[in-house]
DSSP file (Angstrom, degrees, kcal/mol; ACC not computed):
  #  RESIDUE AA STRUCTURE BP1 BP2  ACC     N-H-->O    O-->H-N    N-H-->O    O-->H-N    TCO  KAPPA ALPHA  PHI   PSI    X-CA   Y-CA   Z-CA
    1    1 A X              0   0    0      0, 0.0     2,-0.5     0, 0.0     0, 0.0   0.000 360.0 360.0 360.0 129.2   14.7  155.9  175.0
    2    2 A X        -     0   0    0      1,-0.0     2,-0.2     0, 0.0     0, 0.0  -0.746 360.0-134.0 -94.0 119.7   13.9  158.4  177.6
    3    3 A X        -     0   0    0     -2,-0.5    -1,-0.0     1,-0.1     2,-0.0  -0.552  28.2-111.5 -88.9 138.3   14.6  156.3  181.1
    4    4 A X        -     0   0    0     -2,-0.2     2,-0.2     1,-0.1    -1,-0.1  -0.384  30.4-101.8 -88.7 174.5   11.5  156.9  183.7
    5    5 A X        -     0   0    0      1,-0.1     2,-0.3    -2,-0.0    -1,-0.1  -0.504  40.7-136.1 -98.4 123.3   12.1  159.0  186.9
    6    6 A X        -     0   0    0     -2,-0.2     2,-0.6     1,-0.0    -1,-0.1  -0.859  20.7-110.6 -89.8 139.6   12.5  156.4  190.2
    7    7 A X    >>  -     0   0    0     -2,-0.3     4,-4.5     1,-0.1     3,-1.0  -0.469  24.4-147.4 -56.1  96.6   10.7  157.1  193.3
    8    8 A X  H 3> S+     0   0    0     -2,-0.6     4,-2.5     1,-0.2     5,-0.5   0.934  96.6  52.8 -47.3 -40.5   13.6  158.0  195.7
    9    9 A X  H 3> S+     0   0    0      1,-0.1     4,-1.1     3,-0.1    -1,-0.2   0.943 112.6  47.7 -46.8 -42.9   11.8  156.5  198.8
   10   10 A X  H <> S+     0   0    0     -3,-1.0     4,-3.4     2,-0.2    -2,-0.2   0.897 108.4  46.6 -69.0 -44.1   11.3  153.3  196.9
   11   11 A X  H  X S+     0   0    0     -4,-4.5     4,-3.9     1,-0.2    -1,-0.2   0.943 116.7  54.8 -55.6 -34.2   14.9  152.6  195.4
   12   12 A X  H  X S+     0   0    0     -4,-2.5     4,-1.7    -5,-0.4    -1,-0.2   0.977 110.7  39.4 -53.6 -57.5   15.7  153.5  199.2
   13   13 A X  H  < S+     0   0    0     -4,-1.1     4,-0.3    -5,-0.5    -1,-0.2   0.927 114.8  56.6 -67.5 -37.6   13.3  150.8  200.6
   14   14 A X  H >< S+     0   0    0     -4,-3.4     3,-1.8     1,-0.2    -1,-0.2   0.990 108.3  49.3 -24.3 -81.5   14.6  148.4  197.7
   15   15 A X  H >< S+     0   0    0     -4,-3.9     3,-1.4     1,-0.3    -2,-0.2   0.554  97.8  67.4 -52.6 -21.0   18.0  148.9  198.9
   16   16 A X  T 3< S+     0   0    0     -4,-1.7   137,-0.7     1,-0.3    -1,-0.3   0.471  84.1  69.3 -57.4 -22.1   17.4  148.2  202.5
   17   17 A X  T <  S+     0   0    0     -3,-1.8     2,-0.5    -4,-0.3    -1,-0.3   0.309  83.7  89.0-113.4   0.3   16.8  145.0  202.0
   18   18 A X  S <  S-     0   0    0     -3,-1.4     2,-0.4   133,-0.0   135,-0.4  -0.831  73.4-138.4 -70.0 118.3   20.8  144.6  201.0
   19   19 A X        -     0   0    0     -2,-0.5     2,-0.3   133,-0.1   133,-0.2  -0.942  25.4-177.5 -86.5 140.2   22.8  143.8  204.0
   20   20 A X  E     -A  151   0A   0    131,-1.7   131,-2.7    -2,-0.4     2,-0.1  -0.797  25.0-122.4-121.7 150.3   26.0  145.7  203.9
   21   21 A X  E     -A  150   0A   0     -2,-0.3     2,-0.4    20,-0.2    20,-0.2  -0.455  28.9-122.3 -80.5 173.8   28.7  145.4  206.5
   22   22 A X        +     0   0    0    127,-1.6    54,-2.0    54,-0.3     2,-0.3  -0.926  28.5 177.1-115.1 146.5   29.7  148.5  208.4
   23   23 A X  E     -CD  38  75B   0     15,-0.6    15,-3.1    -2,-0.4     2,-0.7  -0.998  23.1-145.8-146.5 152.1   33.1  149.9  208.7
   24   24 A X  E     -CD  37  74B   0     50,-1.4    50,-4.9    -2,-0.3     2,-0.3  -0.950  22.9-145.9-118.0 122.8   34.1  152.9  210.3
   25   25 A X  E     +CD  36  73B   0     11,-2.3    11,-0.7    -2,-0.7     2,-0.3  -0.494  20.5 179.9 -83.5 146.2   37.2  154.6  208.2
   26   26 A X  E     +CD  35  72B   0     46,-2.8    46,-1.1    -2,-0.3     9,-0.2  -0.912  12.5 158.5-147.1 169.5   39.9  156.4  210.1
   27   27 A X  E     -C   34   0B   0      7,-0.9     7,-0.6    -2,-0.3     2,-0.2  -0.766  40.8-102.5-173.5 167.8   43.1  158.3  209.1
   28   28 A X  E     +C   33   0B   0     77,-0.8     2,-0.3    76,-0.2     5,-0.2  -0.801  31.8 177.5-101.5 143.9   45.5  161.2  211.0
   29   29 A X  E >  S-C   32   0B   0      3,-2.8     3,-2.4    -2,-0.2    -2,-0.1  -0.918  79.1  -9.2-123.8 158.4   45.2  165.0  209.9
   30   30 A X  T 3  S-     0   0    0      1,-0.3     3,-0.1    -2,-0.3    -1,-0.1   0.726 129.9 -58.4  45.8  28.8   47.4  167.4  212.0
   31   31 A X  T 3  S+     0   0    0      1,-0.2    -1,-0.3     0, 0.0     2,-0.2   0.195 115.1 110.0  80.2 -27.4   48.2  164.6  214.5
   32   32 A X  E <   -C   29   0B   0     -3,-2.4    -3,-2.8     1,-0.1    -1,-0.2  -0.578  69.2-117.9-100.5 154.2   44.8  164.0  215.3
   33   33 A X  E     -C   28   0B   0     -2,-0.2     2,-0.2    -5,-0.2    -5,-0.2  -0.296  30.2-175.3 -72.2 173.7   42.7  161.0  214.4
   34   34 A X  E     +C   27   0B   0     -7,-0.6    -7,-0.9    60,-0.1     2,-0.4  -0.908   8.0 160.3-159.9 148.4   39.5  161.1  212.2
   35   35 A X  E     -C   26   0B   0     -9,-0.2     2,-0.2    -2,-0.2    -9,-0.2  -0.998  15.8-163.2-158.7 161.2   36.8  158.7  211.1
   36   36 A X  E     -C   25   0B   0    -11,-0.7   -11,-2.3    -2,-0.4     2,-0.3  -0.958  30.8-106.1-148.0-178.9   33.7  158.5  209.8
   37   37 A X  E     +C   24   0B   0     50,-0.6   -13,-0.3    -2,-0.2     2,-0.3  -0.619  40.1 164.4 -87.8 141.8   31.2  155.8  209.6
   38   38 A X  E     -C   23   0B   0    -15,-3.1   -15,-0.6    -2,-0.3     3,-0.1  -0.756  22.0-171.3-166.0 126.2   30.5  154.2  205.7
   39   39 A X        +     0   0    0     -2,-0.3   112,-0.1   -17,-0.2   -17,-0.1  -0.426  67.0 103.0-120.2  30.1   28.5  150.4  205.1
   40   40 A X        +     0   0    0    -20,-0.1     2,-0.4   -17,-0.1    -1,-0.2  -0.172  52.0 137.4-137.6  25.9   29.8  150.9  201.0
   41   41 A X        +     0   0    0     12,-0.2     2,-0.3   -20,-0.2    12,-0.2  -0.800  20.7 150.0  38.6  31.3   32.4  148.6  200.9
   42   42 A X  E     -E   52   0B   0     10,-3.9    10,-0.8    -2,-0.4     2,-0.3  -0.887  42.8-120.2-157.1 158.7   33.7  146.2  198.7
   43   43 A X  E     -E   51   0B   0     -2,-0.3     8,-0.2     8,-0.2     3,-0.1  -0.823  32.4-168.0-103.2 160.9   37.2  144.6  197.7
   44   44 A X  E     -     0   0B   0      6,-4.1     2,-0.3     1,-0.6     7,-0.2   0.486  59.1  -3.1-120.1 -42.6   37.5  145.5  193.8
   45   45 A X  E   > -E   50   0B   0      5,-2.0     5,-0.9     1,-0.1    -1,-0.6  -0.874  54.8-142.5-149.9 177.9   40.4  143.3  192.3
   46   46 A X  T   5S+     0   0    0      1,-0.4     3,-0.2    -2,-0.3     2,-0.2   0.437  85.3  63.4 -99.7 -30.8   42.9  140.9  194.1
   47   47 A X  T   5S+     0   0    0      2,-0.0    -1,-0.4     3,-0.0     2,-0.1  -0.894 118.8  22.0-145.7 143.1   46.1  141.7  192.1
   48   48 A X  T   5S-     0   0    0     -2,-0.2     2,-0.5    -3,-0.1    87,-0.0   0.765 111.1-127.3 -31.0-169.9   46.7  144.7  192.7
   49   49 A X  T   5 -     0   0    0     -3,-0.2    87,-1.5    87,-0.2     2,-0.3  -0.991  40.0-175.6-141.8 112.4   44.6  144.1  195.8
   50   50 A X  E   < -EF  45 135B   0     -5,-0.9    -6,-4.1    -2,-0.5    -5,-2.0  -0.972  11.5-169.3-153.1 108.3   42.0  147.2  195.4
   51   51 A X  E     -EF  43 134B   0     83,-1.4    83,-0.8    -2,-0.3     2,-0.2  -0.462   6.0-162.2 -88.0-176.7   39.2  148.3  197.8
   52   52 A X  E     +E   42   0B   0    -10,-0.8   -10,-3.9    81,-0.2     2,-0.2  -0.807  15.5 164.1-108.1 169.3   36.4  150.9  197.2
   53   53 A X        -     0   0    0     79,-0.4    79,-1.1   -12,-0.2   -12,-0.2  -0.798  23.9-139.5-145.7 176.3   34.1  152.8  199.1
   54   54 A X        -     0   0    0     77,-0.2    77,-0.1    -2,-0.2     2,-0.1  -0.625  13.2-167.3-153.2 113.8   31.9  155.8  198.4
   55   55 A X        -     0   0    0      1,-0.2    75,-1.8    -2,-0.1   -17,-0.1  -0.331  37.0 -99.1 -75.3 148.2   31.3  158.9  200.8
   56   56 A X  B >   -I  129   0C   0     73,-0.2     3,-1.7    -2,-0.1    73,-0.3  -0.456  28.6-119.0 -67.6 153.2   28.6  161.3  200.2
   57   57 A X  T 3  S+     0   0    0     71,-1.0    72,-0.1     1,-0.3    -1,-0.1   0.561 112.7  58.4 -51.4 -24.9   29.7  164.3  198.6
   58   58 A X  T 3  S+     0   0    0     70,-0.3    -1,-0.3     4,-0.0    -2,-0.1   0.326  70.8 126.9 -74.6 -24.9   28.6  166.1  201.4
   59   59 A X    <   -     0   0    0     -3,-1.7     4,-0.1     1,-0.2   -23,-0.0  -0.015  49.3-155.4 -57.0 164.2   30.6  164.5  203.9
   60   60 A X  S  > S+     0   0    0      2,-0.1     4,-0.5     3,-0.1     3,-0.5   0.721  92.2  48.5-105.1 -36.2   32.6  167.1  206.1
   61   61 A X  H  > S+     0   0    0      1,-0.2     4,-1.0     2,-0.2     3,-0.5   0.852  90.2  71.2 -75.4 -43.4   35.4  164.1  206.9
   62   62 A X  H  > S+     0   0    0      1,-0.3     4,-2.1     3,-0.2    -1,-0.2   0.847  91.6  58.7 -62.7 -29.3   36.1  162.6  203.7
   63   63 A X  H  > S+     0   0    0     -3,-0.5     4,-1.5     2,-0.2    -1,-0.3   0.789 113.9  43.6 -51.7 -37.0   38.2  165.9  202.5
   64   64 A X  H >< S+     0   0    0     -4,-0.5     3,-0.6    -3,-0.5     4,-0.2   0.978 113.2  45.8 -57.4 -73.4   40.5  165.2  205.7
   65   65 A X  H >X S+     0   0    0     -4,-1.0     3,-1.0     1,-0.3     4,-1.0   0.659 112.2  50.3 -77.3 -21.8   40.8  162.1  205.4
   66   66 A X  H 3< S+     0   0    0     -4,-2.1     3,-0.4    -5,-0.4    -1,-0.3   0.901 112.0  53.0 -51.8 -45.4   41.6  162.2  201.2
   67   67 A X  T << S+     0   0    0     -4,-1.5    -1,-0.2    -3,-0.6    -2,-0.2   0.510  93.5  62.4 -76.1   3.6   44.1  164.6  201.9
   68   68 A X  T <4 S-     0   0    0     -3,-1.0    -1,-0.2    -4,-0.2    -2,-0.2   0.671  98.2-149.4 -86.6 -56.6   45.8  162.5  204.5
   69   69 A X  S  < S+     0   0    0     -4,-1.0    51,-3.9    -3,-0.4     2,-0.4  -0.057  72.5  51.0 113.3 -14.6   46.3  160.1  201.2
   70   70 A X  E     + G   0 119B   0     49,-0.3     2,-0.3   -42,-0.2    -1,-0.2  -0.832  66.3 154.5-143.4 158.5   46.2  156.9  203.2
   71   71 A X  E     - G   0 118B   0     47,-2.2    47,-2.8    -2,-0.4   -44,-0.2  -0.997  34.4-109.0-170.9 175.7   43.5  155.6  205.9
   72   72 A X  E     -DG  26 117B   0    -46,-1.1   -46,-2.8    -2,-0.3     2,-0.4  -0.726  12.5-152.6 -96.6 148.0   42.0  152.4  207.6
   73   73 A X  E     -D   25   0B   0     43,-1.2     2,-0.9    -2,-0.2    43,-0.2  -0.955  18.8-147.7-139.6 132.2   38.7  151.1  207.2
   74   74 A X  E     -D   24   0B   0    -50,-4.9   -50,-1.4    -2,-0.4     2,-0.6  -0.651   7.6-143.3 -88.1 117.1   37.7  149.2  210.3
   75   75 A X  E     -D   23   0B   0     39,-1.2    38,-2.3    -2,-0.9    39,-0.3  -0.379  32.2-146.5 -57.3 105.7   35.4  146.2  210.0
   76   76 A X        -     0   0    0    -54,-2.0    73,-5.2    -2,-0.6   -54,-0.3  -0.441   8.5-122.6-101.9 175.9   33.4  146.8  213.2
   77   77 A X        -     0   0    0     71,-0.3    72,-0.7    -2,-0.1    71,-0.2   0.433  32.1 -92.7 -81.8-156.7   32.1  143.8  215.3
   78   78 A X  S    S+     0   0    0     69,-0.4     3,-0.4    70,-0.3    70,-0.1   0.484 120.9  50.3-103.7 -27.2   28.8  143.2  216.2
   79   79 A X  S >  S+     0   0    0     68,-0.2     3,-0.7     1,-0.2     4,-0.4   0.610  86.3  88.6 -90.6   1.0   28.8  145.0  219.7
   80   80 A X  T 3>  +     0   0    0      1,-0.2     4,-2.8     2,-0.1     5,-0.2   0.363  48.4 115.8 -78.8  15.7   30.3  148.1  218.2
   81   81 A X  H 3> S+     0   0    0     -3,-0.4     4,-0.9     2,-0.2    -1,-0.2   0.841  79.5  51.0 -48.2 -41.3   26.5  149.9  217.3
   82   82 A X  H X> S+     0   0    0     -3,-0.7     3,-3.1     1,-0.2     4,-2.7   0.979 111.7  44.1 -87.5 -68.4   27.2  152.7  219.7
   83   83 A X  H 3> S+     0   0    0     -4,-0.4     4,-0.8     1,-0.4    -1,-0.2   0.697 109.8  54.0 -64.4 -24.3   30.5  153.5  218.3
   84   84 A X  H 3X S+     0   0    0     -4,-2.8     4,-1.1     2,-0.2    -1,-0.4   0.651 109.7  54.0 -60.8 -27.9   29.5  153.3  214.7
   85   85 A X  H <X S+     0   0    0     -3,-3.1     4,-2.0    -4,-0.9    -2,-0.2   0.929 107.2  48.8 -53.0 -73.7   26.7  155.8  215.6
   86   86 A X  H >< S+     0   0    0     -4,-2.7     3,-0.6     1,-0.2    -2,-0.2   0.918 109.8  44.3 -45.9 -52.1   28.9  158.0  216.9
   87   87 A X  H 3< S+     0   0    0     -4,-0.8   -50,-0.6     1,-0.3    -2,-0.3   0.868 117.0  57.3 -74.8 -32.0   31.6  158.1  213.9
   88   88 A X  H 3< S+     0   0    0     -4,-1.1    -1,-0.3   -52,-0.2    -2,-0.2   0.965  98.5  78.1 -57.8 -51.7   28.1  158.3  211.9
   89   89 A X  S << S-     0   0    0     -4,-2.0     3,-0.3    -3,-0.6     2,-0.1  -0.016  78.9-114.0 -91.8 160.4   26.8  161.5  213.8
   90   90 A X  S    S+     0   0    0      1,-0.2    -1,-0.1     3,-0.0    -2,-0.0  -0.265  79.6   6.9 -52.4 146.5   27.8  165.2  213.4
   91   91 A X  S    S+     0   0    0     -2,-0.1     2,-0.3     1,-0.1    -1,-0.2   0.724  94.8 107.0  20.0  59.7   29.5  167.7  215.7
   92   92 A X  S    S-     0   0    0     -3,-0.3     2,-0.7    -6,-0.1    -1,-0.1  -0.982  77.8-104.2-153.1 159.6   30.6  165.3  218.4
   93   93 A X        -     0   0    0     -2,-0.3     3,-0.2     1,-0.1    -6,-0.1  -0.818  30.7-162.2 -99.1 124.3   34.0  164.0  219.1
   94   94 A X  S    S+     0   0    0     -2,-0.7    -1,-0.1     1,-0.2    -7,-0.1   0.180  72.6  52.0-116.4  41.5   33.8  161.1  217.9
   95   95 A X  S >  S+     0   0    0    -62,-0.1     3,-1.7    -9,-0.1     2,-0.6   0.126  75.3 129.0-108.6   7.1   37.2  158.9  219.7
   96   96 A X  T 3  S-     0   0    0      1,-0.3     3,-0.1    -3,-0.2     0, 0.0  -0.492  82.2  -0.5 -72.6 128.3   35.9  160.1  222.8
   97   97 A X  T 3  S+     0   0    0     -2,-0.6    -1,-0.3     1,-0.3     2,-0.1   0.479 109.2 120.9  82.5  -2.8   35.6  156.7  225.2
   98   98 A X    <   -     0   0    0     -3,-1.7    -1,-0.3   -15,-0.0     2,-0.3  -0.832  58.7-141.2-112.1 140.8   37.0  154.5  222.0
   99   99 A X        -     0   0    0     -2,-0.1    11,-1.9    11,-0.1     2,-0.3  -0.673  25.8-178.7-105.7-170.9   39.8  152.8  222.5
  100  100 A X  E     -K  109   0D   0      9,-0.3     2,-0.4    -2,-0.3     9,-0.2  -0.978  28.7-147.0 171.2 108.0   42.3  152.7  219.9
  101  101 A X  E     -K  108   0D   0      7,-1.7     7,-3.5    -2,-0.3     2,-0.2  -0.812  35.6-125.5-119.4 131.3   45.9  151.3  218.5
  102  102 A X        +     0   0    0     -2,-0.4     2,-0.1     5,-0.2     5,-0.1  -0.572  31.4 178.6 -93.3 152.2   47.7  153.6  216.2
  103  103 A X        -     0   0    0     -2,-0.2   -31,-0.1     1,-0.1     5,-0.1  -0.666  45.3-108.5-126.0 176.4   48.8  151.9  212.5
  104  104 A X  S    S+     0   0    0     -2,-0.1   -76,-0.2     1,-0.1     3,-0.1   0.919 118.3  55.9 -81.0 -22.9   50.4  154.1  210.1
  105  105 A X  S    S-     0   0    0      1,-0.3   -77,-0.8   -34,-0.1     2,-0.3   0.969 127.9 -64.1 -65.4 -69.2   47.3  154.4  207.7
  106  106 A X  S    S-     0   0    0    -79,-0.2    -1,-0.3   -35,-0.2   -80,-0.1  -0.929  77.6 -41.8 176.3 164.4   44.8  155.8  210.8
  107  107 A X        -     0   0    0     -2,-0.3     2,-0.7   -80,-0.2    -5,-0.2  -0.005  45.3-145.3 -31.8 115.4   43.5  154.2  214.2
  108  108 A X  E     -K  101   0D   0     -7,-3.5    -7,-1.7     7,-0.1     3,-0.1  -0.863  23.5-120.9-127.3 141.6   42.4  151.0  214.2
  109  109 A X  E >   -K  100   0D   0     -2,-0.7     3,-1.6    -9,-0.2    -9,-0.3   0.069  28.5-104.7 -49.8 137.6   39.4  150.5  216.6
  110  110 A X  T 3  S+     0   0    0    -11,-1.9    -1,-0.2     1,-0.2   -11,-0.1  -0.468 107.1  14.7 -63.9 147.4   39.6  148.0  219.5
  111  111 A X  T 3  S+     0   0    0     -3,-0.1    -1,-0.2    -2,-0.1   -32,-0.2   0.538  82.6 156.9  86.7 -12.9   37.7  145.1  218.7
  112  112 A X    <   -     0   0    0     -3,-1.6   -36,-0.2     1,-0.2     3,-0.1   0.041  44.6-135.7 -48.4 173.9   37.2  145.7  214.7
  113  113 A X  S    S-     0   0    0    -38,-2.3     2,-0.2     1,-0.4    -1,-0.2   0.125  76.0  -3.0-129.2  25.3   36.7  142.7  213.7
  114  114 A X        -     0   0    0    -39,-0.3   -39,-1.2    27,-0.2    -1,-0.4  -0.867  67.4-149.1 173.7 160.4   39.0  143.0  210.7
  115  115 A X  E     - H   0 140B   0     25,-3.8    25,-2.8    -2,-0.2     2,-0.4  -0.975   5.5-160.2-158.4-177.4   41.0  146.0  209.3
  116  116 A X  E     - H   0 139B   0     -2,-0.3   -43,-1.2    23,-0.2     2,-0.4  -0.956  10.7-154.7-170.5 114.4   42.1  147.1  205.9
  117  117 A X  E     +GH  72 138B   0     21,-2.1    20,-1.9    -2,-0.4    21,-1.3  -0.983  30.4 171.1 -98.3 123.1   45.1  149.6  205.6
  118  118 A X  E     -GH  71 136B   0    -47,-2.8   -47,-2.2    -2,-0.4     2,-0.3  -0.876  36.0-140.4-147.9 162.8   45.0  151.4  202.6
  119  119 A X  E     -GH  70 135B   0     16,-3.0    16,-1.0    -2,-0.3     2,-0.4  -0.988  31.3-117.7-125.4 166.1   46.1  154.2  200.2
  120  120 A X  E     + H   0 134B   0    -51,-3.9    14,-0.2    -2,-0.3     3,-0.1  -0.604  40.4 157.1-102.1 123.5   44.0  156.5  197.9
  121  121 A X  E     +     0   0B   0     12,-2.7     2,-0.2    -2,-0.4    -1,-0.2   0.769  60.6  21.8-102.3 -28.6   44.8  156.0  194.3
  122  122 A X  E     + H   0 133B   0     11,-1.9    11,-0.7     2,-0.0    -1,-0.2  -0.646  35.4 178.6-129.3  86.7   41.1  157.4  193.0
  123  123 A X        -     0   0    0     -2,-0.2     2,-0.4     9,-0.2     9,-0.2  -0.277   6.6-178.7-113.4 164.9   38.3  158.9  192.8
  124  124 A X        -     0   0    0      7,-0.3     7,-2.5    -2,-0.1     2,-0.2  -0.927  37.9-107.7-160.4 144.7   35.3  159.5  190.3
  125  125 A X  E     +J  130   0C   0     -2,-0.4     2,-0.5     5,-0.2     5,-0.2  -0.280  35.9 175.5 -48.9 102.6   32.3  161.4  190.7
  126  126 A X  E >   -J  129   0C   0      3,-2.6     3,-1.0     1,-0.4    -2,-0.1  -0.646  52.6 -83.2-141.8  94.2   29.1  159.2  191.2
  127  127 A X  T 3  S-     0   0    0     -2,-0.5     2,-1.0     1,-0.3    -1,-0.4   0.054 110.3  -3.7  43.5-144.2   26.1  161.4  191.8
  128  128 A X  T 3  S+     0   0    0     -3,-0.1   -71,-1.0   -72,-0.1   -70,-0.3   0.325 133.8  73.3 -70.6  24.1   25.4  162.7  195.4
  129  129 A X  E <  S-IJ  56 126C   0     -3,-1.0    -3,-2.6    -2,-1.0     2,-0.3  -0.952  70.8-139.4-127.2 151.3   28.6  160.3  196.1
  130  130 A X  E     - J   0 125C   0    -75,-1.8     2,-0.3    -2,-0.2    -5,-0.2  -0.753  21.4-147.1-102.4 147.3   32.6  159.9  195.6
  131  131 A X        -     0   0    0     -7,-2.5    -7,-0.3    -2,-0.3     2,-0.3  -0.859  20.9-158.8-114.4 111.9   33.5  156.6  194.7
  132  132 A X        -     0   0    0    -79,-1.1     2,-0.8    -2,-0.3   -79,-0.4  -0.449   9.2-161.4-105.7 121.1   36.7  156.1  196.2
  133  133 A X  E     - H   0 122B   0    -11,-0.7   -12,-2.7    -2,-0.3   -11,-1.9  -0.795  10.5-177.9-127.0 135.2   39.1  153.8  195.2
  134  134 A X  E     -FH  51 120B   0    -83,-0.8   -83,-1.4    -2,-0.8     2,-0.3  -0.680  26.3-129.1-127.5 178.0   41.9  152.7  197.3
  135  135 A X  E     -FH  50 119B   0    -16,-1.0   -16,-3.0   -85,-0.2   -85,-0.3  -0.946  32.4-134.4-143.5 109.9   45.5  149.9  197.1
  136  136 A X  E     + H   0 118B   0    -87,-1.5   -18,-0.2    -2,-0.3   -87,-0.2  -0.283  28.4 178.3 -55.8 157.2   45.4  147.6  200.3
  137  137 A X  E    S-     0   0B   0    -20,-1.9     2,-0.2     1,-0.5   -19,-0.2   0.199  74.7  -7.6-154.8  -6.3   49.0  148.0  201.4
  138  138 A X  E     - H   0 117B   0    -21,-1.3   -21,-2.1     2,-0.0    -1,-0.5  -0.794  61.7-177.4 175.1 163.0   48.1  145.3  204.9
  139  139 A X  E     - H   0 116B   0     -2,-0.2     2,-0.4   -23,-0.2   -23,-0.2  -0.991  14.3-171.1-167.2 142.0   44.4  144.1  206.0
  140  140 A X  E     - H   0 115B   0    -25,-2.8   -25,-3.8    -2,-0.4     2,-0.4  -0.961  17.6-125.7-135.7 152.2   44.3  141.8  209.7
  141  141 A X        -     0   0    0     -2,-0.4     3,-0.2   -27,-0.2   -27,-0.2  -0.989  12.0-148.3-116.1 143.7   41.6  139.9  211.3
  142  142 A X        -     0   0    0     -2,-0.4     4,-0.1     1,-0.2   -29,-0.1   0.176  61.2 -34.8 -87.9-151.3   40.7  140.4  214.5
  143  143 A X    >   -     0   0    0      1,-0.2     3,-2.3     2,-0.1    -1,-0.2  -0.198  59.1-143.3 -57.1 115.9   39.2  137.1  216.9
  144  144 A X  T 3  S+     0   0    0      1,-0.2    -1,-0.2    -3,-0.2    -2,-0.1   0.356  90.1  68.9 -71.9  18.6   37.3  135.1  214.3
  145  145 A X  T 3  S+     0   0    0      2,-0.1     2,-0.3    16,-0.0    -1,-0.2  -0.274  82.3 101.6-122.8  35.1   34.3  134.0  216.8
  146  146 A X  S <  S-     0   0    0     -3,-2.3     2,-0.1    -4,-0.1   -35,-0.0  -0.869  75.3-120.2-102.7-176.5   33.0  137.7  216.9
  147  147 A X        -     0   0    0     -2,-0.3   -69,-0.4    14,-0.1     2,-0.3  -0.338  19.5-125.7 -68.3 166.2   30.2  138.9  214.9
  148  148 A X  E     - B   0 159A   0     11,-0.7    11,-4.1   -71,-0.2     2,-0.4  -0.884  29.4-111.7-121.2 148.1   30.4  141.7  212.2
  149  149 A X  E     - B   0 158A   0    -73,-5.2  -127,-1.6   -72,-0.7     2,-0.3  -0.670  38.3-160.1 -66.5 111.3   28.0  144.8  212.5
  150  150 A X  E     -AB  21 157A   0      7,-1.9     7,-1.0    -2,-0.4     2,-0.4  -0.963  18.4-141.9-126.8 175.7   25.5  144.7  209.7
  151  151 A X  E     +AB  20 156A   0   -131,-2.7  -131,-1.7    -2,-0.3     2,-0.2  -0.866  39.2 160.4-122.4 110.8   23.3  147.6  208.1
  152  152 A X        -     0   0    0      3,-2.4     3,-0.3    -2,-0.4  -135,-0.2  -0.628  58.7 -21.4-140.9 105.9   19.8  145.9  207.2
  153  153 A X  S    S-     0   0    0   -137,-0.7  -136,-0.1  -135,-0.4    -1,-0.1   0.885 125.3 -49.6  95.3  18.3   16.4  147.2  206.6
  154  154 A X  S    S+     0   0    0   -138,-0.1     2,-0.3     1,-0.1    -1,-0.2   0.098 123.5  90.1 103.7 -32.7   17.1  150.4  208.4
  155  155 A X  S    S-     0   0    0     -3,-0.3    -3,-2.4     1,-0.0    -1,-0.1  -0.873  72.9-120.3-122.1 140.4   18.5  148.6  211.6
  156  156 A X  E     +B  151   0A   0     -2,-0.3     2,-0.3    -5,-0.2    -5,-0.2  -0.244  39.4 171.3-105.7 176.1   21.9  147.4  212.7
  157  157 A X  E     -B  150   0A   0     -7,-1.0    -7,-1.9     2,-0.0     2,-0.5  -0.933  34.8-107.6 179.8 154.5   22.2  143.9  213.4
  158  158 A X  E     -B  149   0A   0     -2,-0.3     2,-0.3    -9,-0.2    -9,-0.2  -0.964  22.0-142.3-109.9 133.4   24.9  141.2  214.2
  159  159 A X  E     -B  148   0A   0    -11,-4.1   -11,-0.7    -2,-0.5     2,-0.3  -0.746  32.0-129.2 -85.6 153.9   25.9  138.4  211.3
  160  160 A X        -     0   0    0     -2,-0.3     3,-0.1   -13,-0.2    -1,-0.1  -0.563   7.1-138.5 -75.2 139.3   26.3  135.4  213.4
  161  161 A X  S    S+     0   0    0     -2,-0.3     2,-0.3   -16,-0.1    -1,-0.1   0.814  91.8  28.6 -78.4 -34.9   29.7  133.5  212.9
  162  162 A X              0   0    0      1,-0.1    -2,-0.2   -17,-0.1    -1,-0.1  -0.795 360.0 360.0-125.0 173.8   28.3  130.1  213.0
  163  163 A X              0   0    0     -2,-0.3    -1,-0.1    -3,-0.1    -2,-0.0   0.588 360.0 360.0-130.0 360.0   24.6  129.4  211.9
């Protein structure tokens, strides 16, 4: 059975309608921090205790930071839209104005509102994407009355803590 061709716009518009949290990934190359931005997410197992995520193939960061072997991925908050933008965006430095507490894994952001320490055990090949699979090795939360950043419908948004 021959499977028919989906309309990329649509599966897009489909998918929008998932809210994903956002997390901004960090790790050190050469001494220097790096992150990028990535709303793809998800804890995998419990024992071992197994995250994944999955960067476009395309990313310029995700070769740093895999070769770095180990990184953070920061839960960011609900006021943190600017600064997710930034780690999103291209040819800008993007720790400039953020502040920042070094872990051994990579930076973690002031303010996350959780963080995840990790190392990279895997990867596998998943179309215009890596799916990356990584061994929590120490995971925090930061004050539980902020919001978390989420990605919905195009637009960034704050999850409310209480409802």
């Amino acid at each position: 059975m021959t499977e028919p061709l989906l309309d990329a716009a649509q599966f897009r518009r489909v998918f929008a309608c998932l809210p994903t949290g956002v997390t901004v990934i960090t790790a050190y190359s050469a001494g220097r921090p790096f992150g990028m931005a990535a709303n793809s997410v998800t804890s995998v197992s419990l024992d071992p205790p197994l995250v994944l995520f999955c960067p476009a193939r395309a990313s310029e960061t995700w070769p740093v930071i895999r070769e770095a072997g180990a990184f953070c991925i920061n839960v960011m908050a609900g006021h943190h839209e600017d600064t997710t933008r930034r780690f999103a965006a291209k040819g800008v430095d993007r720790f400039a104005d953020v502040r920042w507490t070094d872990r051994d894994t990579g930076p973690v952001l002031e303010a996350a509102a959780a963080w995840i320490e990790c190392r990279l055990m895997d990867e596998h090949d998943a179309g215009d994407h890596t799916i990356v699979v990584a061994r929590v090795v120490a995971v925090e939360a930061g004050d539980e009355t902020v919001d978390a950043l989420i990605f919905h419908r195009g637009a960034y948004s704050a999850f409310p803590t209480t409802i």
